[in-house]
NUVOPA-306848 format. One line per 3 residues: number of its first residue (from 0); for each residue y, z, x of N, C-alpha, C. Coordinates in steps of 0.1 Angstrom, whole numbers, always signed. Each point is the difference from the previous one (the first is absolute). Layout:
BEGIN
NUM = Y,Z,X,Y,Z,X,Y,Z,X; ...
# end
This chain:
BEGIN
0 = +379,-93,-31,-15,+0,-2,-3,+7,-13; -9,-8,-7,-1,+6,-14,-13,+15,+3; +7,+13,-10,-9,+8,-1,-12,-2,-4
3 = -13,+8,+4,-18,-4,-1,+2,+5,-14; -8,-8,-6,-5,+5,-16,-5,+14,+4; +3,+8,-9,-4,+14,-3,-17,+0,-10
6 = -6,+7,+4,-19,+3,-3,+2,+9,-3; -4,+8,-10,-7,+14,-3,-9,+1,+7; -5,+14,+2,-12,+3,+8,-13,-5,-11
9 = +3,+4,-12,-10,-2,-9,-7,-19,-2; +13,-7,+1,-2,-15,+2,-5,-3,+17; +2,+10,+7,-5,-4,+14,-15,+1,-1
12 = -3,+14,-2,-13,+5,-1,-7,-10,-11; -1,-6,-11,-1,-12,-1,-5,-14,-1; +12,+0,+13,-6,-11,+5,-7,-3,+14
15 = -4,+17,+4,-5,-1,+12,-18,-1,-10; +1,+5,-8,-13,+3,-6,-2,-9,-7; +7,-10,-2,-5,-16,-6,-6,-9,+12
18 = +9,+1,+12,-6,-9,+10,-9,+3,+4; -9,+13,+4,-3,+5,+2,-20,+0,-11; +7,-4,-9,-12,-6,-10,-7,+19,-6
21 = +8,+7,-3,+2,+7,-6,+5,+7,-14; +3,-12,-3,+4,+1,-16,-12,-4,-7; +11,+0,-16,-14,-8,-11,-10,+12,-4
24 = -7,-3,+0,-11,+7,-17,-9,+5,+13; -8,+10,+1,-11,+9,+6,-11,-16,-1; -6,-6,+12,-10,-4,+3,-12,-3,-11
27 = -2,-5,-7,-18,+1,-5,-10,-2,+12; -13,+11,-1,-9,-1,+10,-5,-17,+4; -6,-5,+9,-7,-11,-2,+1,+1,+14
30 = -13,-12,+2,-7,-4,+16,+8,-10,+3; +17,-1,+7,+4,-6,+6,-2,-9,+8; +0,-16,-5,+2,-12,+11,+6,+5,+10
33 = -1,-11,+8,+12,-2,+13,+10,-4,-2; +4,-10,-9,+9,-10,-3,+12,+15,-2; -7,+10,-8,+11,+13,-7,+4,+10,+10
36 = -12,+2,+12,+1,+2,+11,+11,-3,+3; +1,-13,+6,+8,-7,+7,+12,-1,-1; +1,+1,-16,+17,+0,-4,+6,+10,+3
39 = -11,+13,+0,+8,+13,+0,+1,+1,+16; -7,+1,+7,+3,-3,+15,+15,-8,+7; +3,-11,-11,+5,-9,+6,+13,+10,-3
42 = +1,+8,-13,+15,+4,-2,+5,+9,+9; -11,+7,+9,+0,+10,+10,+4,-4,+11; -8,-13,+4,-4,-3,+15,-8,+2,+4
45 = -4,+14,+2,-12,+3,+10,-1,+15,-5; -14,+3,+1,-4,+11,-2,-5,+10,+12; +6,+10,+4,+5,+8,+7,-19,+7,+3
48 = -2,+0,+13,-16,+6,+3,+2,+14,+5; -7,+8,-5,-3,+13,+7,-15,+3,+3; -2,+10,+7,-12,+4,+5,-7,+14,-11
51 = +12,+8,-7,-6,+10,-6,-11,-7,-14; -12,+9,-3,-5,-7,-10,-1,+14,-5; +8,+7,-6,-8,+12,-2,+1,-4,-19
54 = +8,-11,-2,+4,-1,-16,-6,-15,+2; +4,-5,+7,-4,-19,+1,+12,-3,+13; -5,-8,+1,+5,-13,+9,+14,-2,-3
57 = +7,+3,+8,+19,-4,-8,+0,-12,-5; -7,-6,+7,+4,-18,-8,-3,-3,-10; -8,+8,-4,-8,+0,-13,+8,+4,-9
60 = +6,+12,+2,+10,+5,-14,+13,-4,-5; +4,-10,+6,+13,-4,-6,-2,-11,-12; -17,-9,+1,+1,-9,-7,-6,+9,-10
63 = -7,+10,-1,-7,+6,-11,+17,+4,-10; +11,+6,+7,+9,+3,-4,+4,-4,-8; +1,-18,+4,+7,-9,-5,-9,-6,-11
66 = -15,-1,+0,-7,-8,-8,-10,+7,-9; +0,+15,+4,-10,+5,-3,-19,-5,+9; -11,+7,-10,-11,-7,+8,-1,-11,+1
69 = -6,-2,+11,-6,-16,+6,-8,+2,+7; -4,-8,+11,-13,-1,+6,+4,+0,+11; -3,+7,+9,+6,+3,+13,-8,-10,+7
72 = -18,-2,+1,-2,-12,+4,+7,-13,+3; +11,-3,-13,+6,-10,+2,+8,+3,+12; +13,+9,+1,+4,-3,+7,-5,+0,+12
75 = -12,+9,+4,-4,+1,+13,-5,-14,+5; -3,-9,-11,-4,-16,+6,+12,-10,+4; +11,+5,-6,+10,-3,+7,+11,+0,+6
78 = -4,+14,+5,+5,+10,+12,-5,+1,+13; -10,+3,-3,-8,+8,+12,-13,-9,+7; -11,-6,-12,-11,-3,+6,-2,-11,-7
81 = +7,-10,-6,-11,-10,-10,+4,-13,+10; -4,-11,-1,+3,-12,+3,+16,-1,-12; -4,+4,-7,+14,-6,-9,+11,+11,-2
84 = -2,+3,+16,+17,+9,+1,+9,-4,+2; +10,-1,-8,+14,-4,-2,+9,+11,+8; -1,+4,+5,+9,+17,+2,-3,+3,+21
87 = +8,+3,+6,-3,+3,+14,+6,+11,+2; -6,+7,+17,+1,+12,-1,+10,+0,+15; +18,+6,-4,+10,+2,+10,+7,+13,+4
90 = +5,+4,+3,+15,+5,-2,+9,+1,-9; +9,+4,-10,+11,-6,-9,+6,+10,+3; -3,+10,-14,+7,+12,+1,-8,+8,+3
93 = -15,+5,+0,-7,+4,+10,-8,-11,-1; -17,+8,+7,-8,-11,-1,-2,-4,-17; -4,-14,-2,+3,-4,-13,-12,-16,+2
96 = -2,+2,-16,-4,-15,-4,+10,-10,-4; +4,-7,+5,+9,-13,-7,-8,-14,+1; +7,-5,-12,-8,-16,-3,+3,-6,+10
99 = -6,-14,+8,+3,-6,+11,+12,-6,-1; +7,+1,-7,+13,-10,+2,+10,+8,+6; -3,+13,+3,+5,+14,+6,+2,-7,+17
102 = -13,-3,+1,-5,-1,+17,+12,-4,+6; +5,-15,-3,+7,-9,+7,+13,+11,+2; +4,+10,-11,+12,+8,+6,-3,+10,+4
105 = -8,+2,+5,+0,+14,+9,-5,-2,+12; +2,-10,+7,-2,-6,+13,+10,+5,+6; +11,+0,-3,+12,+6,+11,-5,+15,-1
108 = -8,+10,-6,-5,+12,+6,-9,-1,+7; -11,-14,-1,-9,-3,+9,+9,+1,+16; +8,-8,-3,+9,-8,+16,+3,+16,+4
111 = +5,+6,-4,+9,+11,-1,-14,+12,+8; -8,+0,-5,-12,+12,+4,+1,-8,+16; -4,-15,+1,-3,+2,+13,+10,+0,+14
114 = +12,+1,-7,+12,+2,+9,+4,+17,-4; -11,+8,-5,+1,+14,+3,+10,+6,-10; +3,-7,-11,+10,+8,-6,-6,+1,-17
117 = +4,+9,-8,-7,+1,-15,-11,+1,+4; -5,+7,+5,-16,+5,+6,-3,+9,+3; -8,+17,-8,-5,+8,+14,+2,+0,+13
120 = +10,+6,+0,-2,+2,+18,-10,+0,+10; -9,+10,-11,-13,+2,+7,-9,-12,+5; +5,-9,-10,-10,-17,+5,+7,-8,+4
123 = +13,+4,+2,+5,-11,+10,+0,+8,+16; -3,+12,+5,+0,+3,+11,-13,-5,+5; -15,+5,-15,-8,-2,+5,-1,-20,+5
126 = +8,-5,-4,-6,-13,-1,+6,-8,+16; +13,+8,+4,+6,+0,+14,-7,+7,+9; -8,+12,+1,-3,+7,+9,-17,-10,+0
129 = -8,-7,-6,-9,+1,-6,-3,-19,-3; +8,-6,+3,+0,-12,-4,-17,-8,-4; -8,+4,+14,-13,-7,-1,-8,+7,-10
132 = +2,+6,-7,-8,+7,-13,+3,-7,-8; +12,-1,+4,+7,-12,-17,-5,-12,+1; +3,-9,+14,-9,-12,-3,-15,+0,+0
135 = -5,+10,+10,-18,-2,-5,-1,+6,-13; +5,+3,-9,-3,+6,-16,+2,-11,-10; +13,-8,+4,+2,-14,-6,-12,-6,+4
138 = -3,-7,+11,-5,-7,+2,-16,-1,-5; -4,+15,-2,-14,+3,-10,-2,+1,-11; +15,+0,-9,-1,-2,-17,+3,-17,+4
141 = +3,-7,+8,+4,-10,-4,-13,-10,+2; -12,+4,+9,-12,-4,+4,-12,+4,-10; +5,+15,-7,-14,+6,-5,+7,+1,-11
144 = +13,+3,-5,-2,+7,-15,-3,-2,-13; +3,+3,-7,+8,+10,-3,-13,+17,+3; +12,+6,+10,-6,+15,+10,+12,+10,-11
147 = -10,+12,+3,+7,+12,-1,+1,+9,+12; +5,+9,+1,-1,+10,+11,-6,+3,+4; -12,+5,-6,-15,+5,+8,-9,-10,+7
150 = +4,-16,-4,-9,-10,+5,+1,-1,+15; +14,+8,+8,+4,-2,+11,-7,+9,+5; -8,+10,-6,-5,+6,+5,+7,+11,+11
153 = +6,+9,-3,+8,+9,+4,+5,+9,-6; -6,+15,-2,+4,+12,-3,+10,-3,-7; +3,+6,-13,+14,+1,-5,+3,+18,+3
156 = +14,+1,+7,+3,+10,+5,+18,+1,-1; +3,+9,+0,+15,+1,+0,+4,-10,+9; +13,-6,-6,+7,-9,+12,+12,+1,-5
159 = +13,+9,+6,+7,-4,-1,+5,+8,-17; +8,-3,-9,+4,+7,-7,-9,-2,-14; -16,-10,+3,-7,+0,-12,-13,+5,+7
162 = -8,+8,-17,-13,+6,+6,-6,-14,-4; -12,+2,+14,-10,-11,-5,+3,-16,+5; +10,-1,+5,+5,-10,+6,+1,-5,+11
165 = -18,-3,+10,+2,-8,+11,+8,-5,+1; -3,-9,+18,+10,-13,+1,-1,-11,-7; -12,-1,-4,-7,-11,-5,+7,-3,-16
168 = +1,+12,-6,+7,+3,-15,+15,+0,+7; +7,+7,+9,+12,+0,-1,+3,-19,+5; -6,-7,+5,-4,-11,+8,+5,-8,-19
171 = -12,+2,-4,+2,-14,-17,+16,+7,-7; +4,+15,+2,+12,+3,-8,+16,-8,+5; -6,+0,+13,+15,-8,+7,-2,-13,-6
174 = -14,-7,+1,-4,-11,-2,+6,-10,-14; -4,+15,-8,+4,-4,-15,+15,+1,-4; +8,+10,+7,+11,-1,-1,+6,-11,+6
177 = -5,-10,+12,+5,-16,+2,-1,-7,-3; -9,+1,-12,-7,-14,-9,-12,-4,+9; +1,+3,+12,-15,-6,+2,-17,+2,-4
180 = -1,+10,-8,-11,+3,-9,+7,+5,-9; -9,-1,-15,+4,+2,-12,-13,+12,-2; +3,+7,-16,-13,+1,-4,-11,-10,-8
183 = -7,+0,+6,-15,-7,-8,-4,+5,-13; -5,+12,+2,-4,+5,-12,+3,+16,+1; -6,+8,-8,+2,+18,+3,-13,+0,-6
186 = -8,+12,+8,-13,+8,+2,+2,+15,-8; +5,-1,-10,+5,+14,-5,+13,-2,+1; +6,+11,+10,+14,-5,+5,-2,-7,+14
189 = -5,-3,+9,-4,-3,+13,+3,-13,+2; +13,-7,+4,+5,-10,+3,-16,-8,+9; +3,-15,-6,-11,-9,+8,+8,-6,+4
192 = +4,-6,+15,+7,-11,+4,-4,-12,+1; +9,-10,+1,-3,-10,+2,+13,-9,+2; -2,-15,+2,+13,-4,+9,+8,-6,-15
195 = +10,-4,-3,+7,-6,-13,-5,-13,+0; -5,-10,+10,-5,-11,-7,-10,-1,-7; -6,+11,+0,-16,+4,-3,+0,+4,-16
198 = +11,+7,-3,+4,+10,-10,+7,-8,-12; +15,-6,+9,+4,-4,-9,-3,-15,-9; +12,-1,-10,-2,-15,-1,+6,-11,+10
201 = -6,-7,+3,+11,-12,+5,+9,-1,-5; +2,+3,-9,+18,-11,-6,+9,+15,+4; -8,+11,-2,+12,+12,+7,-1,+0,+14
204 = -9,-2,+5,-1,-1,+18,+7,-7,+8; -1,-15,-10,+11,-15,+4,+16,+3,-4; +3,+11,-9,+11,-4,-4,+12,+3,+9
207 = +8,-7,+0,+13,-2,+9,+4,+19,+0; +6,+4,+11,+5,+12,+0,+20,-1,-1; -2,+12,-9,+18,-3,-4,+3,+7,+9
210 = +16,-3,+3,+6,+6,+9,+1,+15,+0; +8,+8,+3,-1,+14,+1,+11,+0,-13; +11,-6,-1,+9,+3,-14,-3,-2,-11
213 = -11,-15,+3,-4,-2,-15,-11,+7,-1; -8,+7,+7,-12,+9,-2,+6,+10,-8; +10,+10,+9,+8,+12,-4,+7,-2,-14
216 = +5,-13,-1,+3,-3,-20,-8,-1,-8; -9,-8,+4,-12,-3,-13,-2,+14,+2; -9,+11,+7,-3,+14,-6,+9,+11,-1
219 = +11,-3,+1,+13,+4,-7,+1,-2,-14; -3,-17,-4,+0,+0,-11,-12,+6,-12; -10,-1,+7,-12,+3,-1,-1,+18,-10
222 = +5,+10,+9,+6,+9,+1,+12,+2,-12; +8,-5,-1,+10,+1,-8,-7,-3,-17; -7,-8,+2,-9,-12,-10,-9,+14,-5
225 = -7,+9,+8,-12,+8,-6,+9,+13,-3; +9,+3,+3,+10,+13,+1,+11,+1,-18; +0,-16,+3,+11,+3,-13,+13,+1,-1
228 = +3,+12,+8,+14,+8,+4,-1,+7,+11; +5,+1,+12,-4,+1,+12,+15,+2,+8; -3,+10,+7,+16,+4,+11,-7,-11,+10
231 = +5,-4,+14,+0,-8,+11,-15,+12,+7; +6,+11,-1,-14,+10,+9,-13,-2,-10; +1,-4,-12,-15,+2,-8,-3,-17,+3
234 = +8,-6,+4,-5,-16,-1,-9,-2,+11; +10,+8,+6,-4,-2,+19,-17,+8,+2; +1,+12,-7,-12,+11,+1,-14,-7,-10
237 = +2,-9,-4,-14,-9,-9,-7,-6,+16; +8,-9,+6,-11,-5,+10,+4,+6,+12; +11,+9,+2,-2,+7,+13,+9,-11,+8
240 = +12,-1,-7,+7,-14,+11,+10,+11,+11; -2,-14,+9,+16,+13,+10,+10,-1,-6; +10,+12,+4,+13,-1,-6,+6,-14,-3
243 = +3,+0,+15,+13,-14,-3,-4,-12,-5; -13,-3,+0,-8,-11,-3,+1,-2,-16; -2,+11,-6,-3,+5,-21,+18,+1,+2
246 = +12,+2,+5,+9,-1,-2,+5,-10,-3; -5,-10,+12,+4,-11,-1,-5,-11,-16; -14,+7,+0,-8,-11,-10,+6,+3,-15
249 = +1,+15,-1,+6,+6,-9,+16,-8,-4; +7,-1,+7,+16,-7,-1,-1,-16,-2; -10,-6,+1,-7,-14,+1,+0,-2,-13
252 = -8,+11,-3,-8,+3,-13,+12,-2,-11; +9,+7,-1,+8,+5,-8,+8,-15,-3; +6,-3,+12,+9,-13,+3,-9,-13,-10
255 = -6,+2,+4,-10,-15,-9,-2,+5,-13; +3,+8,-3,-5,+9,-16,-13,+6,-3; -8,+0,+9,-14,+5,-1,+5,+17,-6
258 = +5,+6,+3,+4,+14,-4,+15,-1,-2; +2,+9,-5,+15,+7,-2,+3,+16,-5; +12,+2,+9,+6,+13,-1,+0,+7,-12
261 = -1,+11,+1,+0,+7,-11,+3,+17,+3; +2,+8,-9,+7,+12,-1,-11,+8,-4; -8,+5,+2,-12,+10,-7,+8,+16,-3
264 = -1,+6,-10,+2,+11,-4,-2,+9,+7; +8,+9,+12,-4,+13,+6,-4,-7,+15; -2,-14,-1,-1,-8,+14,+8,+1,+13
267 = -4,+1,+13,+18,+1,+7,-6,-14,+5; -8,-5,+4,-3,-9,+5,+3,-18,-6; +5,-9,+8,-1,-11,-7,-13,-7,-5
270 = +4,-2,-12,-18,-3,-7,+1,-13,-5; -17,-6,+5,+1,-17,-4,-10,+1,-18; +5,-8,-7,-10,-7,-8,-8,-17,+1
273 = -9,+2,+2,-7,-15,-5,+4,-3,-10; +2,-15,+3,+9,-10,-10,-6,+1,-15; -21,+3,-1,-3,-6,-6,-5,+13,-3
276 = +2,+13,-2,-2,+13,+0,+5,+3,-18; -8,+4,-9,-1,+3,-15,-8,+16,+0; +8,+6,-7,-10,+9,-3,-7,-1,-14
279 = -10,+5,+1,-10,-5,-15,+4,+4,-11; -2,+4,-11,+4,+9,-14,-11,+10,-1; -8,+1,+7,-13,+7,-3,-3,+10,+10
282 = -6,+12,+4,-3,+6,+9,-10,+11,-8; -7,+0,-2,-15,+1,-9,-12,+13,+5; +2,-9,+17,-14,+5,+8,+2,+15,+1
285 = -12,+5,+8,+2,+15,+1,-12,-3,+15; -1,+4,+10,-8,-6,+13,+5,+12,+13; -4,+1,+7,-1,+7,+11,-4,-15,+12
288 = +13,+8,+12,+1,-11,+11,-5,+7,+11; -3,-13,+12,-6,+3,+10,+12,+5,+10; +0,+12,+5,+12,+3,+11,+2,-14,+6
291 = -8,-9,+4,+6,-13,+9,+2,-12,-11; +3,+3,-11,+5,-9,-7,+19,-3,-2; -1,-15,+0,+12,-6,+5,+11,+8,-8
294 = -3,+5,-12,+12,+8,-9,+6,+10,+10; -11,+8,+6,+2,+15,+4,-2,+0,+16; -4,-7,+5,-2,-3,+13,+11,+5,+6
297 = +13,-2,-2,+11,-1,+8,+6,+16,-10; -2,+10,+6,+4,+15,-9,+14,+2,-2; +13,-10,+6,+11,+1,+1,+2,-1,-15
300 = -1,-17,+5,+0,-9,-14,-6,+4,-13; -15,+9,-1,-3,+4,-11,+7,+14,-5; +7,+3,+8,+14,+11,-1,+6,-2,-11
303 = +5,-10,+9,+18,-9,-9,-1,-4,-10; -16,-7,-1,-1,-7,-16,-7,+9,-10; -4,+13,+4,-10,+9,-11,+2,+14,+0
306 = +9,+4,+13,+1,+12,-1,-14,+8,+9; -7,-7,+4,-12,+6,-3,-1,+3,+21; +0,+16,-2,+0,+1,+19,-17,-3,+4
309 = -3,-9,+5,-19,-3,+5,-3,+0,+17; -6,+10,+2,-3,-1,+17,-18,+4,-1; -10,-11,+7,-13,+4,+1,-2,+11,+8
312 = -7,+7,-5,-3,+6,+13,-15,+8,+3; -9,-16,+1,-13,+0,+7,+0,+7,+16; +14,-1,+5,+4,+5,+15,+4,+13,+0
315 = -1,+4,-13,+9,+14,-3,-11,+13,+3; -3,+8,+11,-8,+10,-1,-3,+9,-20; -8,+3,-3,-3,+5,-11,+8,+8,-11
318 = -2,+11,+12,+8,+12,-5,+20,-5,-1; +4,-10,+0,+13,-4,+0,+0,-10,-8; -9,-9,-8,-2,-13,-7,+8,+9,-16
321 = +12,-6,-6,+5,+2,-8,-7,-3,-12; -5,-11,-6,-10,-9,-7,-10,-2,+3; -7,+1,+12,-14,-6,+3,-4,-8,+13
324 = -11,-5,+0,+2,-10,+9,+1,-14,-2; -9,-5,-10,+5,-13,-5,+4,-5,-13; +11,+1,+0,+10,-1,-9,+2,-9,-8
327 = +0,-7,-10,+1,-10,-6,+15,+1,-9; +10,-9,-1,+10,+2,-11,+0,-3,-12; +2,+5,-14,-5,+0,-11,+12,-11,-8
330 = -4,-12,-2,+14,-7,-8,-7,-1,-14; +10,+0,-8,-3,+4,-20,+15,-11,+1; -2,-11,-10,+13,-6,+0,+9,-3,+12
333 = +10,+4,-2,+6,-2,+13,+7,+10,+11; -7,+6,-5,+5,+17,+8,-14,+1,+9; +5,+6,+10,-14,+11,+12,+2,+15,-5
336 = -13,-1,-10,+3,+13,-5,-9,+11,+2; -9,-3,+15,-8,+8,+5,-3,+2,+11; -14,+7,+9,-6,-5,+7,-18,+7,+0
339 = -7,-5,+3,-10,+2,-2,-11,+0,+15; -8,+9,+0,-5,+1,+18,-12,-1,-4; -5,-10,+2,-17,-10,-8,-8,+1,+11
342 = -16,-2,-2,-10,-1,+9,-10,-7,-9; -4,-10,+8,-18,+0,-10,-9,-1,+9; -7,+8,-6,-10,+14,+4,-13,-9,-6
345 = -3,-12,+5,-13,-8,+2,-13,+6,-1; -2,+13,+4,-14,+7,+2,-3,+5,-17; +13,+6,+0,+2,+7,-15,-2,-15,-10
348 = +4,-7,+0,+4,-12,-11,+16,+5,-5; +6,+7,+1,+16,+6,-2,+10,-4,+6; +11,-5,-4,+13,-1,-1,+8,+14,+4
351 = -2,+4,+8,+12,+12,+0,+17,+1,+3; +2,+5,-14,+17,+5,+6,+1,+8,+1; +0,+5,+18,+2,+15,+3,+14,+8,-5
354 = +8,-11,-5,+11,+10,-1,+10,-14,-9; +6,+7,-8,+11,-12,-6,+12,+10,-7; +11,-11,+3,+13,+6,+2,+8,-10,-9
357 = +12,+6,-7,+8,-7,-5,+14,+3,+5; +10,-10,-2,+14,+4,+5,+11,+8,-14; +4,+5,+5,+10,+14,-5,+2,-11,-12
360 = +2,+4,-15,+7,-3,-9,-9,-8,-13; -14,-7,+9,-12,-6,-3,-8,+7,-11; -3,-2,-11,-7,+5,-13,-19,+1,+9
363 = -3,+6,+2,-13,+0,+5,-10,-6,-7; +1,+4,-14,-8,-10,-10,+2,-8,-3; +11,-6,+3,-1,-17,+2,+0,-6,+7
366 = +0,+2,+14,-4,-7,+10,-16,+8,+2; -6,+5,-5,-11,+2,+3,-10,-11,-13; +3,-1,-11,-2,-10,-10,+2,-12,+5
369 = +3,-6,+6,+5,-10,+0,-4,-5,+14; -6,+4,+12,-4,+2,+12,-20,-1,-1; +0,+10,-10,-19,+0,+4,-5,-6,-3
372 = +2,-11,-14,-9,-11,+0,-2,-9,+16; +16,+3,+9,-1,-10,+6,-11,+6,+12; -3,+16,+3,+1,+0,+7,-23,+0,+2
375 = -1,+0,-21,-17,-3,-1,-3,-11,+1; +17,-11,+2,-8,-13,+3,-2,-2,+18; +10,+6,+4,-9,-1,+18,-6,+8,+1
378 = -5,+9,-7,-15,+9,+6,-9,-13,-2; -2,-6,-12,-7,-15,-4,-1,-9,+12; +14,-3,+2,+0,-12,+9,-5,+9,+15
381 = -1,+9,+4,-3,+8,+10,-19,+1,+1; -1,-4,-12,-13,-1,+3,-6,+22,-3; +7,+3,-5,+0,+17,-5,-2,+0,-14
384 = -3,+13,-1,-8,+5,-17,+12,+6,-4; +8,+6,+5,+7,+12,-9,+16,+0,+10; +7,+9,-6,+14,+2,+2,+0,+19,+3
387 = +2,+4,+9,-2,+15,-1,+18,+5,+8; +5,+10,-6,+12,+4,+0,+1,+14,+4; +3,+1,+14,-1,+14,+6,+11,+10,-9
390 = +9,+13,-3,+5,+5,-1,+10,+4,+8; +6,-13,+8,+10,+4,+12,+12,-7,-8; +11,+5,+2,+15,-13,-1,+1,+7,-21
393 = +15,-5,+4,+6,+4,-16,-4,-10,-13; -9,-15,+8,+0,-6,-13,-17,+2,-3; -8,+6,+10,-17,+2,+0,-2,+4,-14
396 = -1,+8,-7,+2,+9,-10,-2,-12,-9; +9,-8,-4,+2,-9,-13,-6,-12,+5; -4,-4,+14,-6,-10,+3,-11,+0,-3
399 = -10,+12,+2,-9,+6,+0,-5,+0,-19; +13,+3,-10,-8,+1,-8,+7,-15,-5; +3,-8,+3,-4,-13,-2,-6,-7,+2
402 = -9,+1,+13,-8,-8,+6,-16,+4,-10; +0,+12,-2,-14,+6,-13,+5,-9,-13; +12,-2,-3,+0,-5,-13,-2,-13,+1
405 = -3,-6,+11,-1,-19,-5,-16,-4,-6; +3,-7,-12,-12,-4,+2,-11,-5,+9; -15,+3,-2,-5,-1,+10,-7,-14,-6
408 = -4,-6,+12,-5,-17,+2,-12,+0,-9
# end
């Protein structure tokens, strides 16, 4: 058997940051189509949902990363609420937006929730101990909806391991995890239900369902395809596949040529490359990422390829938070050569970085030069007046007197 071509870390790193739509020249501002949207989505897959908004909407910051400003409007019309939503709301790697051609493969998690497995426990007991909640809850988004929680008219009260979560809400969670209701639209963050023939398109609702191997390849490949360079655990950790299932699709993968072996620098692991995987000549930008963005998401992996150790910790009592509480990672070229614990402070019109930090070795004044234009352009896109820089962290100091020096608008 012939030995894997040998990768530098530095050719790895790369090419994770080319697929990844990462590279190339820093963004120029502009009000983003969809069409640019779209592409940048598509290189992802899906864009990862969270509930914290203390900086923005996670979904929102990966594309600013990638494109600089745009119009969030857009994508919210083709996300969340417009008639001309391209994008639905599942499961992947967490809860996530993916474009409808997603749907047809993630039916075997649908099949899979309602035979009790890849599911909260918590809603698959409730949904056995509890069955008639489940079907009289279907049976009234499927007559009235698209309903939210409170339409059922029932206290929201602790249930079980979420606050705020009648039967009624734990009732549409099981629901949504079987495919039998989707989301309709979001009320803020406030899921609207409704049933998927309602929601979706026909041609994704009609379309034939792949088997479970060829579901588990295509987003294997899928995965491999947005990754770049990828061990079998980072392939598998993009949509959350089971073990032996991403094993199998993974060795599929490789056999057909969709990937191939390779040797990464300092790697112990066997590592795939995409066939069609280039790294750019350019690496230009200077941006701050969203903790749930697909670079950093997986903290192993942004280890291996950057050096860089990242754990959130919004969960982290105060007095023990090393960095802060919401942490952004600072990329300049092709290094993570920061981190930064942001707020915007809406009442104020301010941008705050309570605290910013650089890694051991990092020139402070140049990743602080090279960082604040970016960071006066999302106070902009944030709909904020100003950029304000607390005096916490080793790189505050020089961030601080960079952020006074930019020209002002």
């Amino acid at each position: 058997m012939a030995k894997p071509d040998a990768i530098s870390l530095k050719q790895a790193r790369r090419i994770a940051l080319t697929a990844q739509g990462l590279s190339g020249s820093q963004p120029a501002p502009k009000a983003t189509r969809w069409t640019t949207l779209a592409r940048a989505i598509d290189d992802l897959n899906l864009l990862q949902i969270d509930s914290v908004n203390v900086l923005s909407r996670s979904h929102y910051l990966p594309l600013f990363s990638r494109l600089g400003t745009y119009d969030r409007a857009v994508l919210d019309r083709h996300t969340l609420n417009g008639r001309k939503r391209e994008c639905f709301e599942y499961w992947a790697h967490e809860a996530s937006f993916l474009p409808h051609r997603f749907q047809p493969l993630l039916r075997w998690r649908m099949d899979d929730a309602k035979n009790g497995q890849g599911i909260y426990k918590g809603l698959t007991q409730f949904a056995k101990e509890r069955p008639e909640v489940i079907e009289r809850t279907l049976q009234r988004v499927r007559a009235e909806g698209p309903l939210r929680p409170r339409d059922f008219g029932q206290p929201a009260v602790r249930s079980g391991e979420w606050w705020g979560w009648n039967d009624n809400k734990t009732a549409l969670e099981y629901l949504f995890w079987t495919g039998d209701v989707t989301t309709a639209k979001r009320d803020g963050f406030e899921r609207i239900y409704d049933v998927p023939n309602r929601v979706l398109p026909d041609d994704t609702v009609n379309a034939p369902t792949p088997s479970r191997a060829d579901a588990m390849r295509e987003l294997a490949r899928q995965s491999a395809r947005a990754l770049g360079i990828a061990t079998e655990i980072d392939i598998r950790d993009y949509f959350r596949l089971p073990v032996e299932d991403c094993r199998r699709a993974v060795a599929e993968l490789a056999e057909e040529g969709g990937i191939c072996e390779v040797q990464v620098e300092g790697w112990n692991k066997p590592t795939y490359l995409w066939k069609d995987a280039r790294p750019a000549r350019r690496f230009d930008r200077a941006t701050v990422l969203s903790p749930f963005d697909p670079l950093v998401w997986n903290r192993d992996r942004a280890h291996r390829l950057f050096g860089f150790h990242y754990r959130i910790e919004i969960y982290t009592p105060a007095p023990q938070r090393q960095y802060g509480y919401y942490v952004l990672p600072v990329l300049v070229g092709e290094d993570l050569v920061g981190r930064l614990c942001m707020k915007a402070d809406r009442q104020a019109g301010a941008l705050r970085i309570n605290a910013a930090w650089h890694e051991d070795g990092i020139a402070a004044g140049e990743v602080s030069q090279a960082i604040a234009p970016g960071l006066s352009e999302m106070a902009y896109w944030l709909g904020l007046d100003r950029v304000e820089v607390a005096r916490k962290g080793n790189l505050a100091a020089a961030l601080a007197s960079a952020v006074i020096s930019l020209p002002r608008a």
